[in-house]
N, C-alpha and C positions, 0 to 999 in steps of 0.2 A: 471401826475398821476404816483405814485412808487407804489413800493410792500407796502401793506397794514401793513403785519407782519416784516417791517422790522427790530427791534431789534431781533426777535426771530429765523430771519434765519443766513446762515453763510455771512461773509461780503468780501467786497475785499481783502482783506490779507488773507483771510481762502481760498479763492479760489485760489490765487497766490501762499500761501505757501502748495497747495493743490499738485503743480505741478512745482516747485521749484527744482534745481537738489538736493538738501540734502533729498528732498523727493520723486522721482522716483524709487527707489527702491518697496518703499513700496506702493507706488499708480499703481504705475504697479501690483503691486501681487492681491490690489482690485479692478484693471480692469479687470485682467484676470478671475479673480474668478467671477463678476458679469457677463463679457459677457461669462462664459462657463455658467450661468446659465439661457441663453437665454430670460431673464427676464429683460435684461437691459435698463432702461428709460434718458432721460435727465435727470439732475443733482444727478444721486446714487450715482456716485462717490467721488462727492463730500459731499455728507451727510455720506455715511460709511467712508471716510476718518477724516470727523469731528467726528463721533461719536455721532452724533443727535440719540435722544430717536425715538419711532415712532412717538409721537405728533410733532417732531421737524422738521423729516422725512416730516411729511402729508405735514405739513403748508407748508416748505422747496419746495416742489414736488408742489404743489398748484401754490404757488407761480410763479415760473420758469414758469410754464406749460401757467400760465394767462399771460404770459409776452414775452414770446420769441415765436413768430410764427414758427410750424413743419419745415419749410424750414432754420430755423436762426438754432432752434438745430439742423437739421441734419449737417448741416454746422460747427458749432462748434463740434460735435461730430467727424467728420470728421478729422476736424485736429488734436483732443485729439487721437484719433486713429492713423495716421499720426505719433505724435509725438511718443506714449507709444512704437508704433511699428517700429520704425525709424532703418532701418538698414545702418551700418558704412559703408567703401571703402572692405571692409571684407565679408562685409555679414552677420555680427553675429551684433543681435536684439540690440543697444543701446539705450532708451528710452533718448528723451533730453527736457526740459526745457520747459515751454509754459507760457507767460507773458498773464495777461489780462489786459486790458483799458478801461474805458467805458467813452464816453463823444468825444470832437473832432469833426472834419467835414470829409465827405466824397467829395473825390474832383471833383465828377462829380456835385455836390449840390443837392444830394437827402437827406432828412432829416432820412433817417434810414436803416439801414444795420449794414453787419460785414464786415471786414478786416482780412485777415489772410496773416500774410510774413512769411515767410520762410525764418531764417540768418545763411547760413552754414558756418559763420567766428566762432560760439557761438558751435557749430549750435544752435540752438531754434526759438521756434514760438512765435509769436507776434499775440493775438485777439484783435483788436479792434471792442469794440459795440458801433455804436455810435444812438440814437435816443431812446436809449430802455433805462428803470428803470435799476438802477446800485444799487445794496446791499450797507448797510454802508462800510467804509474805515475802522473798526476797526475788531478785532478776533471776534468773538463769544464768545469765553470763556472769554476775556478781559470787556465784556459789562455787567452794574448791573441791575438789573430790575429796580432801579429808575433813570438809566442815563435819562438823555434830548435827544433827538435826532442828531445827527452830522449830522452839515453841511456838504455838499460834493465841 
């Protein structure tokens, strides 16, 4: 079973280039903005960083919410925080990098969970989802209303 709506939400590359170092600057600023306004749910960040309408928003928010158990997002949230908030040898705030993956095995052989590494050579974070529905591999904005479905 995947997400229902999946051309109309954002896909793996939207998510990836969501948190991308060419785009930490500015995903930082719409993290801080949603979590000061104490309002913040699983996936906002990622729909105000794409720029979803509110229809795109609902489904988007739906979506995620029927798919990742409270315990998986806070977990992912965790790290996304973790990373935005990431302080250097210094002490001053460097927000770094967070890859996502979905698919793969977990090596104890449970069939669902996440991974989160931590690589301070990069530094940046590594999520691996593995069991759970994965968004297409292509942009959102790249995808036409009459595409076919991508294989993953």
């Amino acid at each position: 079973m995947g997400f229902a709506y999946r051309k109309q939400i954002p896909g793996k590359a939207d998510i990836n280039e969501t948190f991308s170092k060419k785009n930490l600057t500015r995903t930082k600023k719409l993290y801080e903005k949603l979590a000061k306004s104490g309002q913040y749910r699983f996936g906002d960040l990622t729909a105000s960083f794409c720029g979803l309408d509110q229809n795109q928003e609902n489904v988007w928010l739906k979506e995620v919410a029927d798919f990742y158990p409270p315990d998986v997002q806070r977990e992912i949230i965790r790290t996304i925080d973790a990373a935005l908030l990431h302080k250097d040898d210094k002490g001053a705030e460097v927000p770094v990098p967070v890859e996502f993956r979905w698919g793969g095995e977990l090596s104890d052989g449970k069939t669902q969970g996440i991974r989160a590494t931590y690589d301070p050579s990069g530094p940046s974070y590594l999520i691996e989802i593995v069991g759970y529905p994965s968004p297409l591999r292509s942009l959102l904005s790249a995808r036409g209303a009459g595409d076919a479905e991508e294989a993953d």
